[in-house]
ModelCIF file with pLDDT and N, C-alpha, C, O atoms, coordinates in Angstrom:
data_MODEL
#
_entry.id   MODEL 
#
_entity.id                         1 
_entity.type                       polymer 
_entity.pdbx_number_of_molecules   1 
#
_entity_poly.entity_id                      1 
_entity_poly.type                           'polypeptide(L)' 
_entity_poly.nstd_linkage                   no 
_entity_poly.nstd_monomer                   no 
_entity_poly.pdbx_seq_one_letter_code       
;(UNK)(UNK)(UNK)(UNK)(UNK)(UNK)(UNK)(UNK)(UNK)(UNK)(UNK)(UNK)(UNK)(UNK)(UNK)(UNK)
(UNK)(UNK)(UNK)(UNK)(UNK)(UNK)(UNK)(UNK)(UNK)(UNK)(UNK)(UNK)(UNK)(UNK)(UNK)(UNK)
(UNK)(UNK)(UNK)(UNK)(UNK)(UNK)(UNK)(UNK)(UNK)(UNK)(UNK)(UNK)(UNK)(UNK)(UNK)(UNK)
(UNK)(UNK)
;
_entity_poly.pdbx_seq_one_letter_code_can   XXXXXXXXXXXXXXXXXXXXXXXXXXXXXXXXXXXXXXXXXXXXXXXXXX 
_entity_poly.pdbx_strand_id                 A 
#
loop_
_entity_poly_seq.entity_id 
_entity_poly_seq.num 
_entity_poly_seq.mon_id 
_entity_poly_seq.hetero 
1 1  UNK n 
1 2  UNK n 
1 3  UNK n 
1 4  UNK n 
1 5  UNK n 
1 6  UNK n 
1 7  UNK n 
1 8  UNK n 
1 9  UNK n 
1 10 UNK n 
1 11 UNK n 
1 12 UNK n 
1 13 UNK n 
1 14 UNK n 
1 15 UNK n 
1 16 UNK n 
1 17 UNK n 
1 18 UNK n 
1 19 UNK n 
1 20 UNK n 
1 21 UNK n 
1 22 UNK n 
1 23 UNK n 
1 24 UNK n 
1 25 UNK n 
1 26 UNK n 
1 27 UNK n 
1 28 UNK n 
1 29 UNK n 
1 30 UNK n 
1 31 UNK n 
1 32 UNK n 
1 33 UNK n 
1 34 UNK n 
1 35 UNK n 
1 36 UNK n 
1 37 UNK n 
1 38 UNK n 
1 39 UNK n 
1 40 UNK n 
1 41 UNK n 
1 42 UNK n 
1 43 UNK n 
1 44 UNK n 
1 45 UNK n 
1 46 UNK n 
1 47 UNK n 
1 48 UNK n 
1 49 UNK n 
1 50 UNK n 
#
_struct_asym.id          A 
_struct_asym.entity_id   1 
#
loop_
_ma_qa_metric.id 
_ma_qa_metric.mode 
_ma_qa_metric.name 
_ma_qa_metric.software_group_id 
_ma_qa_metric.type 
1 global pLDDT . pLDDT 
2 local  pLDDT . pLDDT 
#
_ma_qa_metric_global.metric_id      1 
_ma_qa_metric_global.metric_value   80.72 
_ma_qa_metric_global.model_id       1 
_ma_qa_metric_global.ordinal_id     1 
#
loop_
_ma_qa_metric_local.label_asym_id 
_ma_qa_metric_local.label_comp_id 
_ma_qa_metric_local.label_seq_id 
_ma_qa_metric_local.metric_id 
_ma_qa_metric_local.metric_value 
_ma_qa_metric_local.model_id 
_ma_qa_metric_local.ordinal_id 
A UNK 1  2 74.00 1 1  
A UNK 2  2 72.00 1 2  
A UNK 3  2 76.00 1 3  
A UNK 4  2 79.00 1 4  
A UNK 5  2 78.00 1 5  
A UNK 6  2 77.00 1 6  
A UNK 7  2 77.00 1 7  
A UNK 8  2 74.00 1 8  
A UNK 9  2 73.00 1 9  
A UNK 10 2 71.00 1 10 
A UNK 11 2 71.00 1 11 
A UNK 12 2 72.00 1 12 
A UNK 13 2 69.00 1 13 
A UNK 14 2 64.00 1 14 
A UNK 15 2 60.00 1 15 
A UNK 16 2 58.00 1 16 
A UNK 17 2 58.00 1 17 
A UNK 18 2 62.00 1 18 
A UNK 19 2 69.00 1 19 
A UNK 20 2 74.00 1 20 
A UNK 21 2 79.00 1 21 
A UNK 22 2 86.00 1 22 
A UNK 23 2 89.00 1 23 
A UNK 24 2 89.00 1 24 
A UNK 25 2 93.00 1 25 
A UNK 26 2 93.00 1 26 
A UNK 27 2 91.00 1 27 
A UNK 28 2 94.00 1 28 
A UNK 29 2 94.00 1 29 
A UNK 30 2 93.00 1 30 
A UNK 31 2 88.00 1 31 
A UNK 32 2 87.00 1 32 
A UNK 33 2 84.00 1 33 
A UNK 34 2 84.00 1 34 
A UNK 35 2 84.00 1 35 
A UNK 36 2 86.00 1 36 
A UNK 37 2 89.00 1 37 
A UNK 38 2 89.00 1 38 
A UNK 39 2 93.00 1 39 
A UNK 40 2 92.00 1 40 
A UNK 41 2 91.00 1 41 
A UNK 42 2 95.00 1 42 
A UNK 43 2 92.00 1 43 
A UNK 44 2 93.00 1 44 
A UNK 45 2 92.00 1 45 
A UNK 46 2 90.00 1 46 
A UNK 47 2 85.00 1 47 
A UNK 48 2 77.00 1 48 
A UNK 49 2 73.00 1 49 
A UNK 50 2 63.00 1 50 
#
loop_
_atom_site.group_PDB 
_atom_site.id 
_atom_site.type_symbol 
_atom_site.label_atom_id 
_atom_site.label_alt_id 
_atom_site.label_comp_id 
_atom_site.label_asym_id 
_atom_site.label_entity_id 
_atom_site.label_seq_id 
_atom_site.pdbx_PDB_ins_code 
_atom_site.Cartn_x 
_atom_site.Cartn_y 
_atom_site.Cartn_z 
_atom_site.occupancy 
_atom_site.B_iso_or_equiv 
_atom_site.pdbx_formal_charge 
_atom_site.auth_seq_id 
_atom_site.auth_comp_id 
_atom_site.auth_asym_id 
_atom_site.auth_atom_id 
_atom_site.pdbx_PDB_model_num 
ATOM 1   N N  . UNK A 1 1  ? -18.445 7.518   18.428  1.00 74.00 ? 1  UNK A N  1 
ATOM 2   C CA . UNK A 1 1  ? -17.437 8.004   19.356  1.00 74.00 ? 1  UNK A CA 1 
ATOM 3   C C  . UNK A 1 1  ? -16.272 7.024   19.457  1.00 74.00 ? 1  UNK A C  1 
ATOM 4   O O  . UNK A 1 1  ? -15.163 7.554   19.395  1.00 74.00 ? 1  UNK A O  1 
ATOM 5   N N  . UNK A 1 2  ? -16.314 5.309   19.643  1.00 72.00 ? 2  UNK A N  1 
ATOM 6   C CA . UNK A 1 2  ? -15.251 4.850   19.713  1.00 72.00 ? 2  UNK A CA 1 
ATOM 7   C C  . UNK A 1 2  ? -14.925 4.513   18.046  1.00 72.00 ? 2  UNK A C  1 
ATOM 8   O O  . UNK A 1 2  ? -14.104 3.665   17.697  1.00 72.00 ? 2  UNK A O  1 
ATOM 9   N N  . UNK A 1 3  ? -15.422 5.026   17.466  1.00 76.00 ? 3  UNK A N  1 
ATOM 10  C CA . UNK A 1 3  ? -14.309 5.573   15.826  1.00 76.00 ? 3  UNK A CA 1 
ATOM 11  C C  . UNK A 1 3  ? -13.272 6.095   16.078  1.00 76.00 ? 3  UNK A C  1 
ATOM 12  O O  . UNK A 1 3  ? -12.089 5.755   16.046  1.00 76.00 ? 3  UNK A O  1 
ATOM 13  N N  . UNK A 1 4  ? -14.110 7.434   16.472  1.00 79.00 ? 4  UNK A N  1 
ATOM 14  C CA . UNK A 1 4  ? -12.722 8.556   17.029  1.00 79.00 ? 4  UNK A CA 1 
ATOM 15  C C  . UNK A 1 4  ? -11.844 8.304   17.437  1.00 79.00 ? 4  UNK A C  1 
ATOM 16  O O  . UNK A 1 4  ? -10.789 8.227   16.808  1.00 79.00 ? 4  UNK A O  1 
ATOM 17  N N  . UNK A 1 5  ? -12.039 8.015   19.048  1.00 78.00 ? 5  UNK A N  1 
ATOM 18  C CA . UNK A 1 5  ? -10.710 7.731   19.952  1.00 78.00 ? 5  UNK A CA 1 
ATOM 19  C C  . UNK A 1 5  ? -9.957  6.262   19.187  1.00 78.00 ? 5  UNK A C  1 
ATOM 20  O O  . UNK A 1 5  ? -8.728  6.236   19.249  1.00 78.00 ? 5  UNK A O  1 
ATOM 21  N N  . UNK A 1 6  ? -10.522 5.297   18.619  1.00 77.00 ? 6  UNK A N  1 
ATOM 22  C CA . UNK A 1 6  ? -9.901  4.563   18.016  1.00 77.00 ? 6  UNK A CA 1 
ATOM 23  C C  . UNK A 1 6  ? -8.614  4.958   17.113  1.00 77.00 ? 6  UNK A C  1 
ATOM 24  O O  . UNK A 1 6  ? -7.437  4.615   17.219  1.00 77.00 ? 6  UNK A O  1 
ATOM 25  N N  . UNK A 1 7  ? -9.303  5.846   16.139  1.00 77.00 ? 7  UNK A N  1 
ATOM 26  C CA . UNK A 1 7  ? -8.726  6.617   15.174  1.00 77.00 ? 7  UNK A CA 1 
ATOM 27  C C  . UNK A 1 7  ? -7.452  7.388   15.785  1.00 77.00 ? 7  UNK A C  1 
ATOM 28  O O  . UNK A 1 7  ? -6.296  7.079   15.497  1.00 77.00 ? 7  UNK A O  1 
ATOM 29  N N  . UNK A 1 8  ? -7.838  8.531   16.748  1.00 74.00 ? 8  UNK A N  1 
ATOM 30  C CA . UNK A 1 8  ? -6.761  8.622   17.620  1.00 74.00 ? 8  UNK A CA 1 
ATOM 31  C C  . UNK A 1 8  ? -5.572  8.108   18.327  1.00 74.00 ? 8  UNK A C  1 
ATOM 32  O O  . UNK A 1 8  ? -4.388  8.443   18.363  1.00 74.00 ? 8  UNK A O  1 
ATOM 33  N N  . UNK A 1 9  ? -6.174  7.323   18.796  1.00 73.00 ? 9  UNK A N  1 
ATOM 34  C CA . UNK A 1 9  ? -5.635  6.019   19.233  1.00 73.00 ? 9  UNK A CA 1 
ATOM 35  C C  . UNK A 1 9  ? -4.087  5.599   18.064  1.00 73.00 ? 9  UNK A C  1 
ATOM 36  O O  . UNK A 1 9  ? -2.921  5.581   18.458  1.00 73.00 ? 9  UNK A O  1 
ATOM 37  N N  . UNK A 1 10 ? -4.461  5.364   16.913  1.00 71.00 ? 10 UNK A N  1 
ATOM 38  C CA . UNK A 1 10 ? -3.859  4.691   15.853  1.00 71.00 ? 10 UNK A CA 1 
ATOM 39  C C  . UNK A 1 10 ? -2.960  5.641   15.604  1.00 71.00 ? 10 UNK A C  1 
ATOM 40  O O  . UNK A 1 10 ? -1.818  5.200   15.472  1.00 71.00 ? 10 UNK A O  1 
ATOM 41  N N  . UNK A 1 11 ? -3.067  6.665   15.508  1.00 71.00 ? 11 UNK A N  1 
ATOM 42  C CA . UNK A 1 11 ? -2.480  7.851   14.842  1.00 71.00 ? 11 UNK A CA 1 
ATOM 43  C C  . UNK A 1 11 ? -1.657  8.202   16.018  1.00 71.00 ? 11 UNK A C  1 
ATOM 44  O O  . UNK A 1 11 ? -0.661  8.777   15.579  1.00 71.00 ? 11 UNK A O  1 
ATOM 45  N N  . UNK A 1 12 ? -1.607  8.132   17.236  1.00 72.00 ? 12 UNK A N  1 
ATOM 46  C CA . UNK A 1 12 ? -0.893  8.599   18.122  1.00 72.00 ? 12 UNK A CA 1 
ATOM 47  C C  . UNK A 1 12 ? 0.347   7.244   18.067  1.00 72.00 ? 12 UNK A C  1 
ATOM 48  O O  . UNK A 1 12 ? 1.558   7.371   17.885  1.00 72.00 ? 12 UNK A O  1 
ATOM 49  N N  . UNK A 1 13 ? -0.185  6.382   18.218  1.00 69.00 ? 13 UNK A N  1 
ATOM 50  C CA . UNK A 1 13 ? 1.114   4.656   17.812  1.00 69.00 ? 13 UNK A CA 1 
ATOM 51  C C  . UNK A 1 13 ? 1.913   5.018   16.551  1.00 69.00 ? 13 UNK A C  1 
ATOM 52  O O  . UNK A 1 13 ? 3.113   4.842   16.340  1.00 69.00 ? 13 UNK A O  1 
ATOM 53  N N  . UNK A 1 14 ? 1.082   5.502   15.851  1.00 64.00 ? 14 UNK A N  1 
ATOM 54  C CA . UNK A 1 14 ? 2.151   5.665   14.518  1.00 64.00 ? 14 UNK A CA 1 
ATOM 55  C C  . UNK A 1 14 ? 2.739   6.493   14.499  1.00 64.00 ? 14 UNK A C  1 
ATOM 56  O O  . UNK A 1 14 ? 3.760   6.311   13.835  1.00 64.00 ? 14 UNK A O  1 
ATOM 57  N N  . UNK A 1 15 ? 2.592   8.057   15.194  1.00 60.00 ? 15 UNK A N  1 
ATOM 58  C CA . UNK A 1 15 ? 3.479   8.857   15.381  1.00 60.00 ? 15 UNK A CA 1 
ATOM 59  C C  . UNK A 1 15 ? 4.754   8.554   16.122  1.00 60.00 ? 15 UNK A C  1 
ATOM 60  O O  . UNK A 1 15 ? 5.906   8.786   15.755  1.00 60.00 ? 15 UNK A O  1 
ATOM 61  N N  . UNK A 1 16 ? 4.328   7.991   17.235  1.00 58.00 ? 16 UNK A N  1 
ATOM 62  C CA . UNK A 1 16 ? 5.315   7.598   18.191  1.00 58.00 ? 16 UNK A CA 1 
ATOM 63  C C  . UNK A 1 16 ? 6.240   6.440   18.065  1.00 58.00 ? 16 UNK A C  1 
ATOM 64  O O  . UNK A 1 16 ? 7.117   6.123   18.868  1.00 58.00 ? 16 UNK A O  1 
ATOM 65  N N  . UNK A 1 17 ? 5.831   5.675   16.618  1.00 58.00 ? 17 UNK A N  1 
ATOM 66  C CA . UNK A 1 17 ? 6.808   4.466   16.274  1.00 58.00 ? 17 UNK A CA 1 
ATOM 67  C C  . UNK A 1 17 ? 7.413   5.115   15.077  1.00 58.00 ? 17 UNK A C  1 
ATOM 68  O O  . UNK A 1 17 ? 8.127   4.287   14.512  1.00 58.00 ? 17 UNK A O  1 
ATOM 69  N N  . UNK A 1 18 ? 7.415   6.421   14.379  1.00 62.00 ? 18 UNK A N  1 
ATOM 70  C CA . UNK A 1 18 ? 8.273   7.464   13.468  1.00 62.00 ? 18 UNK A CA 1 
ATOM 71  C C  . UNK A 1 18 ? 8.938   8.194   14.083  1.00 62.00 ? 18 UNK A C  1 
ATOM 72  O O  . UNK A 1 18 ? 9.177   9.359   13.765  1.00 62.00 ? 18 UNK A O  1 
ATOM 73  N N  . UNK A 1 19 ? 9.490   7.408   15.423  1.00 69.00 ? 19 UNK A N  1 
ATOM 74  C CA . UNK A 1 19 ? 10.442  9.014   16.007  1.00 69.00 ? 19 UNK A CA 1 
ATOM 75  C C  . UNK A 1 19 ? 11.584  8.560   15.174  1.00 69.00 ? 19 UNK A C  1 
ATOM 76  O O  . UNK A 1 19 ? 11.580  7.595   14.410  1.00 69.00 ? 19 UNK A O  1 
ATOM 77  N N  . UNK A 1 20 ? 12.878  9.638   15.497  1.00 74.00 ? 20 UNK A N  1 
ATOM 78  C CA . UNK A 1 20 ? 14.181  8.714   14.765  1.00 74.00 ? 20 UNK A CA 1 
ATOM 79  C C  . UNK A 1 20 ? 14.765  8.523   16.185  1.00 74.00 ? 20 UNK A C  1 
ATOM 80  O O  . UNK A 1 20 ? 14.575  9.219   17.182  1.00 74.00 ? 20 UNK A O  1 
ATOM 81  N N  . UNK A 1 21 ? 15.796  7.008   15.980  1.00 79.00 ? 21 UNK A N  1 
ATOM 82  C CA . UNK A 1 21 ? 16.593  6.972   16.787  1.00 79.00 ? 21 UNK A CA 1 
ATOM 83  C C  . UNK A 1 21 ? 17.504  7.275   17.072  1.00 79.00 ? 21 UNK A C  1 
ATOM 84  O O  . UNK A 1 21 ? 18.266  7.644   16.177  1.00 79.00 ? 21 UNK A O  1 
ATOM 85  N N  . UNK A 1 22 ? 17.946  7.300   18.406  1.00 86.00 ? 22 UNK A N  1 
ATOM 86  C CA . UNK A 1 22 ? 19.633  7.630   18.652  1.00 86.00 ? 22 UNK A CA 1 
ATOM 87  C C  . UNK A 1 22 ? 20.464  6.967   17.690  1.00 86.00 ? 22 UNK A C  1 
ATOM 88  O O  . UNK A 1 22 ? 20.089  5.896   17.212  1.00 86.00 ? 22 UNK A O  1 
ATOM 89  N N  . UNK A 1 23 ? 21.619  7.520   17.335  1.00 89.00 ? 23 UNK A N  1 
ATOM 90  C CA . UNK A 1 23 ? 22.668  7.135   16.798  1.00 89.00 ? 23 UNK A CA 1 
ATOM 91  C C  . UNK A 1 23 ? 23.701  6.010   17.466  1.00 89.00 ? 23 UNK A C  1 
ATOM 92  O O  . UNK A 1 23 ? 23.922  6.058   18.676  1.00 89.00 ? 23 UNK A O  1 
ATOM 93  N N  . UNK A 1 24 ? 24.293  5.047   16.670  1.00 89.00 ? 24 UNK A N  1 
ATOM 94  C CA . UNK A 1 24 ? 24.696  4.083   17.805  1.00 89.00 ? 24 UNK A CA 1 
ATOM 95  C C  . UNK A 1 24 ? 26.307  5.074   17.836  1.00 89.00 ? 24 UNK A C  1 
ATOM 96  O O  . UNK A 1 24 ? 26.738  6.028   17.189  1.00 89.00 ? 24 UNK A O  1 
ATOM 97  N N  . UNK A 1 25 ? 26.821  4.222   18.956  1.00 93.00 ? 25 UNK A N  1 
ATOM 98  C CA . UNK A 1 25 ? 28.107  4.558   19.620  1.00 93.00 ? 25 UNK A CA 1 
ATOM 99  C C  . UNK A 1 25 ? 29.426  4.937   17.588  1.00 93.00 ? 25 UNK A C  1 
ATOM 100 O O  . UNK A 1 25 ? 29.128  4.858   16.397  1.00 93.00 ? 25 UNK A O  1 
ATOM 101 N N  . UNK A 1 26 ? 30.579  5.260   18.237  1.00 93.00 ? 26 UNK A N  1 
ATOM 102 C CA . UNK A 1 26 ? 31.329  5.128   17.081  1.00 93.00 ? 26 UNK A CA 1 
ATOM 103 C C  . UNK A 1 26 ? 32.098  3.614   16.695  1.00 93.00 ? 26 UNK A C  1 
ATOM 104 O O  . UNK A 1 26 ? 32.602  2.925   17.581  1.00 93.00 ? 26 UNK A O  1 
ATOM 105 N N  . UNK A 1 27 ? 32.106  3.240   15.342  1.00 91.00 ? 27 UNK A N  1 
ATOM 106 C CA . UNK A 1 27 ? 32.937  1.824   15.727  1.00 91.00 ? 27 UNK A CA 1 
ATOM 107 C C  . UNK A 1 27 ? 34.032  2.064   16.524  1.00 91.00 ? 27 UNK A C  1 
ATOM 108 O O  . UNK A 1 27 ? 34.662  3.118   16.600  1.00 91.00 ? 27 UNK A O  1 
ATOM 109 N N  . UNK A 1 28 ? 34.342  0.441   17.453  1.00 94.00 ? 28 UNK A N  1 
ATOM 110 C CA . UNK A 1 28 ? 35.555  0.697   18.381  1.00 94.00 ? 28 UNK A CA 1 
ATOM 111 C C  . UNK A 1 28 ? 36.818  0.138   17.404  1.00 94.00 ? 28 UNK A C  1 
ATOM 112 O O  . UNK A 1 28 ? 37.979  0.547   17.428  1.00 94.00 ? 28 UNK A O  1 
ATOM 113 N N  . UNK A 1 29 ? 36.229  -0.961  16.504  1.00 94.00 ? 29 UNK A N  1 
ATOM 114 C CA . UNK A 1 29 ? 37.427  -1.438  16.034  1.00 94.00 ? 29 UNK A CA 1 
ATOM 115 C C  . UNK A 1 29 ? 36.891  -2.211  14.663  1.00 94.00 ? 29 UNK A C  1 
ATOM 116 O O  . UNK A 1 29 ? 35.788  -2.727  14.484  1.00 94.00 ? 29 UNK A O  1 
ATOM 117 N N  . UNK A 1 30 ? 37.903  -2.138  13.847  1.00 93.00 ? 30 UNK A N  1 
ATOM 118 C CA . UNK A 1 30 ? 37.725  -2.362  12.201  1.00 93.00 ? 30 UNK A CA 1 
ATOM 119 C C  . UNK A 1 30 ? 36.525  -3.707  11.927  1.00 93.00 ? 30 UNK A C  1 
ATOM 120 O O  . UNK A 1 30 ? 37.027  -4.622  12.581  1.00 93.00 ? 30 UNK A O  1 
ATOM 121 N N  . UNK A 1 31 ? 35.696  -4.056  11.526  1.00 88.00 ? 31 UNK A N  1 
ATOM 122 C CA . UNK A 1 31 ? 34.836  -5.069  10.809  1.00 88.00 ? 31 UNK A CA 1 
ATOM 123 C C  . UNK A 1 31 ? 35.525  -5.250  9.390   1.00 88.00 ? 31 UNK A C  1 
ATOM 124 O O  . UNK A 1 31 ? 36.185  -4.540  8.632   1.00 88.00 ? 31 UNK A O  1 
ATOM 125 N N  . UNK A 1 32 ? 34.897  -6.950  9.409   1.00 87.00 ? 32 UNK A N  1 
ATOM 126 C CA . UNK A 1 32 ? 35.398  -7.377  7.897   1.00 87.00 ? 32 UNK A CA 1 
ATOM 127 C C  . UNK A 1 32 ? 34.383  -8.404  7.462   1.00 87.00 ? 32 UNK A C  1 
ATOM 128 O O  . UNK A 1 32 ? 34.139  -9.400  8.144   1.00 87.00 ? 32 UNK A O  1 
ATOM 129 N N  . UNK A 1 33 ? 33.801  -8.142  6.317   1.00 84.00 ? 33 UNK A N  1 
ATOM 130 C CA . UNK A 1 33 ? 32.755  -8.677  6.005   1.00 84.00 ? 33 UNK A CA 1 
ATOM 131 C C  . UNK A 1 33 ? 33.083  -9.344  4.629   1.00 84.00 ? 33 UNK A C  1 
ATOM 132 O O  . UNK A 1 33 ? 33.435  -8.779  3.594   1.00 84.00 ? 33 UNK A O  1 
ATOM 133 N N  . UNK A 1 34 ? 32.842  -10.962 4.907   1.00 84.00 ? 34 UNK A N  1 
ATOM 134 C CA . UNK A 1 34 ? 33.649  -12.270 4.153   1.00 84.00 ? 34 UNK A CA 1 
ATOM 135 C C  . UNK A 1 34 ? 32.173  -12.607 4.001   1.00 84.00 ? 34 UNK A C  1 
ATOM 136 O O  . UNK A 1 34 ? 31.223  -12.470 4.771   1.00 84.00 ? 34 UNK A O  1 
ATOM 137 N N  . UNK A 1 35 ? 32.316  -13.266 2.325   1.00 84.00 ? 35 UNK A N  1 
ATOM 138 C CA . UNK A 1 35 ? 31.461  -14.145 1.627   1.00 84.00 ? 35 UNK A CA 1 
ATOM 139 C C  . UNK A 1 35 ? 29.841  -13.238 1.039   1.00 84.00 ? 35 UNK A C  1 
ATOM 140 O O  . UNK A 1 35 ? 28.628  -13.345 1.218   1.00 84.00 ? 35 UNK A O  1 
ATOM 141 N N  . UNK A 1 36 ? 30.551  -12.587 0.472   1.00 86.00 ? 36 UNK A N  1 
ATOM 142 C CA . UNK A 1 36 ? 29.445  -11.531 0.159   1.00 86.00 ? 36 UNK A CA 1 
ATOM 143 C C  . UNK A 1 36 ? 29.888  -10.934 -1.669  1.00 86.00 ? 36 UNK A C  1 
ATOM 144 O O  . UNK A 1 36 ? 30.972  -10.854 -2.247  1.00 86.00 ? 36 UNK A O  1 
ATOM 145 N N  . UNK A 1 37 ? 29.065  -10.749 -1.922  1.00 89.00 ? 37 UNK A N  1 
ATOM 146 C CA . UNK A 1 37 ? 28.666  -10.650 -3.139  1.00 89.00 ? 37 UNK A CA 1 
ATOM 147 C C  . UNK A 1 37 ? 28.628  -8.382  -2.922  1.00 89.00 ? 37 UNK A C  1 
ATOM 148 O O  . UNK A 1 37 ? 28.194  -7.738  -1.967  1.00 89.00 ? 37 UNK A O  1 
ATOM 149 N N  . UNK A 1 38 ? 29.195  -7.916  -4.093  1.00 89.00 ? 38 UNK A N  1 
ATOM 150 C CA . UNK A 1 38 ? 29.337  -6.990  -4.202  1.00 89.00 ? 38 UNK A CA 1 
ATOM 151 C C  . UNK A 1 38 ? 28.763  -6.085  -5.339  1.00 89.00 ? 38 UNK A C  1 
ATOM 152 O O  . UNK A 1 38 ? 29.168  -6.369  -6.466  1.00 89.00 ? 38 UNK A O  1 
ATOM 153 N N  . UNK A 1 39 ? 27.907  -5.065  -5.232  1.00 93.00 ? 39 UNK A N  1 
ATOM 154 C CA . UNK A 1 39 ? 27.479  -4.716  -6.762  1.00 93.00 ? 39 UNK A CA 1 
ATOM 155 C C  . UNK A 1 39 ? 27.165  -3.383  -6.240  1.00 93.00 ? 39 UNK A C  1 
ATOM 156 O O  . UNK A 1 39 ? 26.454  -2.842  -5.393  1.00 93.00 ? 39 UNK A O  1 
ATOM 157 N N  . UNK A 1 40 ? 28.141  -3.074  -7.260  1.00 92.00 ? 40 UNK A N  1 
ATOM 158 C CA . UNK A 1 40 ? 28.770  -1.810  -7.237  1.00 92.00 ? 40 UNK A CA 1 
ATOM 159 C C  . UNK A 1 40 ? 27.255  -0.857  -8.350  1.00 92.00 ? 40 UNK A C  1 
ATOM 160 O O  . UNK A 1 40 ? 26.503  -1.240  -9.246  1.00 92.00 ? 40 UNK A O  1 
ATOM 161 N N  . UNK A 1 41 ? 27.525  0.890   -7.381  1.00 91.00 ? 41 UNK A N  1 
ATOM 162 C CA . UNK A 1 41 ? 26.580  1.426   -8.167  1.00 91.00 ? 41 UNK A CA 1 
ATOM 163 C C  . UNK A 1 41 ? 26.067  1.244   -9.566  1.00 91.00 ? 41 UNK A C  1 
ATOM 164 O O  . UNK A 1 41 ? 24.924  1.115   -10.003 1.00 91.00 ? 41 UNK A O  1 
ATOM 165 N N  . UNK A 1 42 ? 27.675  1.281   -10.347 1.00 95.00 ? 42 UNK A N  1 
ATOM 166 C CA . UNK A 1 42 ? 27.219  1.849   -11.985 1.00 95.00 ? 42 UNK A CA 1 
ATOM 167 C C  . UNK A 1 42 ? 26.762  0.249   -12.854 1.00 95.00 ? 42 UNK A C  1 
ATOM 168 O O  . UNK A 1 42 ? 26.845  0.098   -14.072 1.00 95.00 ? 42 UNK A O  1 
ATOM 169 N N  . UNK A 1 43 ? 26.260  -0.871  -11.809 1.00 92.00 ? 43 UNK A N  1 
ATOM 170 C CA . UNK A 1 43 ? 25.988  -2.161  -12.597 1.00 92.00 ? 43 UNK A CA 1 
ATOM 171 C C  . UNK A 1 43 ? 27.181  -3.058  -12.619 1.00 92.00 ? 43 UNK A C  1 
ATOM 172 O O  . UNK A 1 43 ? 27.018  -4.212  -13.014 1.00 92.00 ? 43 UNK A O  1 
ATOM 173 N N  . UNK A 1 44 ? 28.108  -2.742  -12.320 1.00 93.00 ? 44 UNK A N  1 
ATOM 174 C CA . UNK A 1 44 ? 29.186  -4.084  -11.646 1.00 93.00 ? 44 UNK A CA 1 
ATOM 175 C C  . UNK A 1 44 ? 28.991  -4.968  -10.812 1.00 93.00 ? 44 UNK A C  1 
ATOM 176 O O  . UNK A 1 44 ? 28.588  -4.781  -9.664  1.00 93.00 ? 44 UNK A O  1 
ATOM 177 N N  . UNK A 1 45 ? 29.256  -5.995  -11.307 1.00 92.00 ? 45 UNK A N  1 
ATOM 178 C CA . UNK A 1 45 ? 29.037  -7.584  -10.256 1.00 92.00 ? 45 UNK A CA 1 
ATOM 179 C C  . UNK A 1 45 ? 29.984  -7.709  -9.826  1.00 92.00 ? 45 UNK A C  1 
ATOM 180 O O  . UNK A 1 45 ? 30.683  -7.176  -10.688 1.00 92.00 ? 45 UNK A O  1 
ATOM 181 N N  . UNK A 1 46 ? 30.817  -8.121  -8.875  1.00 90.00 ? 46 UNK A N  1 
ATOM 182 C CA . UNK A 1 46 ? 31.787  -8.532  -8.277  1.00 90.00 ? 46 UNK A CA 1 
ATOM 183 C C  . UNK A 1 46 ? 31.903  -9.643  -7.468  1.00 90.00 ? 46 UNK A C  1 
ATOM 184 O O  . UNK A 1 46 ? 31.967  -9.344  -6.276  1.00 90.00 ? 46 UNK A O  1 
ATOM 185 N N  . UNK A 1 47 ? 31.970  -11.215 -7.787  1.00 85.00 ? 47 UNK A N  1 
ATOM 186 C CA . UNK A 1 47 ? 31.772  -11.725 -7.248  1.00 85.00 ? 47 UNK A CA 1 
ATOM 187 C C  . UNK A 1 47 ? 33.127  -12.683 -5.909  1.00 85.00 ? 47 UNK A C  1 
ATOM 188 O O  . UNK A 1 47 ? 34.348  -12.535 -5.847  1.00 85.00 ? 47 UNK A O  1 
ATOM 189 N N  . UNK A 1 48 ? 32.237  -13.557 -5.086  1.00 77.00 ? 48 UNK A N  1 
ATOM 190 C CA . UNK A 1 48 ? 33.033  -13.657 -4.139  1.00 77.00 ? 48 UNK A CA 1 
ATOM 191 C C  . UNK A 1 48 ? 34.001  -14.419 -4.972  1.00 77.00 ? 48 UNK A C  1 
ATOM 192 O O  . UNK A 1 48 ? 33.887  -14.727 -6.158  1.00 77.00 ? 48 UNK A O  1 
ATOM 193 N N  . UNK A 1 49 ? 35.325  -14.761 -3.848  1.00 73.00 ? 49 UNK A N  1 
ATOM 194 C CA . UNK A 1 49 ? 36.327  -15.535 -4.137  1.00 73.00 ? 49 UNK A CA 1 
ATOM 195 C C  . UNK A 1 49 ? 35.766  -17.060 -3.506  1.00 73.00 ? 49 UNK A C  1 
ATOM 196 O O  . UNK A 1 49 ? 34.805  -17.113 -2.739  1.00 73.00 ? 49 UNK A O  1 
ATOM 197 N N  . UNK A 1 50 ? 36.529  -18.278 -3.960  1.00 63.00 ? 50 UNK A N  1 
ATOM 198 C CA . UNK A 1 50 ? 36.031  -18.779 -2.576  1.00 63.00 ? 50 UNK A CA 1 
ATOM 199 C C  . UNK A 1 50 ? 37.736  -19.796 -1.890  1.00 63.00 ? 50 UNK A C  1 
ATOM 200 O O  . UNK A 1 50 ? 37.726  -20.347 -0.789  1.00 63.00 ? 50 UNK A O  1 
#
């Protein structure tokens, strides 16, 4: 018996840690993201400047 509810138990945590989350807010204002390395889909490297 405490198989079961164990089992239960587990399966109810894992459901409930697969919900999806809310979506965050919209950006308020532009980001810029420095010192990063770029690689592009088709196998392009692009590397930083410095």
């Amino acid at each position: 018996m405490k198989h079961i509810l164990l089992s239960l138990g587990l399966l109810a945590a894992t459901t409930a840690a697969a919900q999806v989350p809310a979506p965050a807010p919209p950006q308020s204002k532009p980001v810029l993201l420095v010192g990063g390395t770029l690689h592009v889909g088709n196998g392009t490297v692009v590397p930083t400047r410095p």
